[in-house]
N, C-alpha and C positions, 0 to 999 in steps of 0.2 A: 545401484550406486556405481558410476562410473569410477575408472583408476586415473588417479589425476600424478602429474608428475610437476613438478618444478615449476617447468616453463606454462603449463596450464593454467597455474594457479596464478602465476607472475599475471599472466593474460588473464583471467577471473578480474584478476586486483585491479587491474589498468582497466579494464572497460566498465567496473562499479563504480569508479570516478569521476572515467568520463567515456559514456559508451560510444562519440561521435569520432573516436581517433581510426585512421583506416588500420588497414591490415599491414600496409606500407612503412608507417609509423611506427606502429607496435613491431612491428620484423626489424627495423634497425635498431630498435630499443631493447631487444632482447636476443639481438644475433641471429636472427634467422630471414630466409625471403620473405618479400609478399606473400610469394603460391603456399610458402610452408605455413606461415601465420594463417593465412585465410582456410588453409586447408584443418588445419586445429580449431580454429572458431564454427568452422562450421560442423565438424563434430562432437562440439561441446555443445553447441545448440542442438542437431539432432540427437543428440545421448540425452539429453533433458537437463544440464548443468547450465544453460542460458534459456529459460524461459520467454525472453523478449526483448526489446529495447524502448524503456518509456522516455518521453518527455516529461520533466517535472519541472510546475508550473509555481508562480512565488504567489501565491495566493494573497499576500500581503499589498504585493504592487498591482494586484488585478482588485483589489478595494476591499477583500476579505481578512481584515483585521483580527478577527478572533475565531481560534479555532477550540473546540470544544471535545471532547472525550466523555460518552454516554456509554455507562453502564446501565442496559436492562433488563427487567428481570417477567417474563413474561405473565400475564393474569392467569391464561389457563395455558399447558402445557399440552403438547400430546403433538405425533408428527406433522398434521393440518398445519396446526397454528402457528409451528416453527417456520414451514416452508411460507404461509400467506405472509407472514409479518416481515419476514427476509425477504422475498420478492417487493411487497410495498415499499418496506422502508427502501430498497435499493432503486425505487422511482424517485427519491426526493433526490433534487440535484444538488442541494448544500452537505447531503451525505456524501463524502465522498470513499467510504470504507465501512463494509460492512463485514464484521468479525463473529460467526458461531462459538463460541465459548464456553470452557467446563470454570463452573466457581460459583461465585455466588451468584452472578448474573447471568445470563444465555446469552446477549449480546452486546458485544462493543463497537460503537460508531465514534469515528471521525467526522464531525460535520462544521464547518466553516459559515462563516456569517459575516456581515459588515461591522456589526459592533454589538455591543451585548441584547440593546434593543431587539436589533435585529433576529439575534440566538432567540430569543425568548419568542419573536413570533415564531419563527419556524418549528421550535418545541411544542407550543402550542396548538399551533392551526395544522400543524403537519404530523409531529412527529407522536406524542400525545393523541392523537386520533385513529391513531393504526389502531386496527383488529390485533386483539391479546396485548397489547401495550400497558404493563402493570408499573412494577415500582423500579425508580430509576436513581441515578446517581450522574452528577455531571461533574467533571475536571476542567476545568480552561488552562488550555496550554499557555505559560509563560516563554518558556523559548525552547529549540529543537536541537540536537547535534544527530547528524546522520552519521551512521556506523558500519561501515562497510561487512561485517560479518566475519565467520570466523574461517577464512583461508589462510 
């Protein structure tokens, strides 16, 4: 665990909102240079407290209307079947999240679709066909709020 102070976290906060501001920006936004900003982010990244910087994609306006939340619970268990089913399912391209889980399921998927038709082929012909693929549980997202976490 890194030691985070004040102005780390101020920096955390501003680039989970929007990670495209330079270092330029953020150093007049919270009193300090460039070199000093960029020199903090880059030891937040190297320490492991920044991971990466994604583009996130509106899957809505890219024609992907429904997105869907699977719980599954696998048919037979044992380490094989964990890794084969996690590798398959993480080939479908409408999965876009693949989550190992303690509870009543083994795995949680985010998988998107055109529209519910749609959902039901891909569950079907795709997703339903994996090896160890037992009983499941689907959620259709109605709407999202992202949450920047707790700094």
């Amino acid at each position: 665990m890194m030691d985070l102070d004040q102005i780390d976290r101020q920096l955390l906060r501003a680039l989970a909102q929007d990670a495209t501001q330079t270092a330029g920006a953020l150093g007049r936004r919270f009193g300090l240079s460039q070199p000093a900003t960029w020199r903090r982010i880059k030891r937040l990244e190297e320490g492991g407290a920044i991971k990466g910087r994604r583009l996130r994609l509106n899957a809505q306006a890219l024609g992907f209307g429904v997105t869907v939340f699977l719980g599954i619970k696998l048919a037979r268990k044992g380490q094989a079947s964990f890794a084969d089913f996690e590798r398959a399912v993480s080939a479908i391209p409408e999965v876009q999240t693949v989550e190992h889980v303690l509870g009543l399921y083994d795995f949680r998927l985010r998988v998107v679709a055109r529209d519910l038709p749609d959902f039901e082929r891909v569950l079907r012909r795709r997703i339903m066909t994996l090896p160890g693929a037992g009983e499941l549980e689907a959620n259709v997202m109605l709407s999202e709020e992202r949450r920047l976490g707790p700094l």
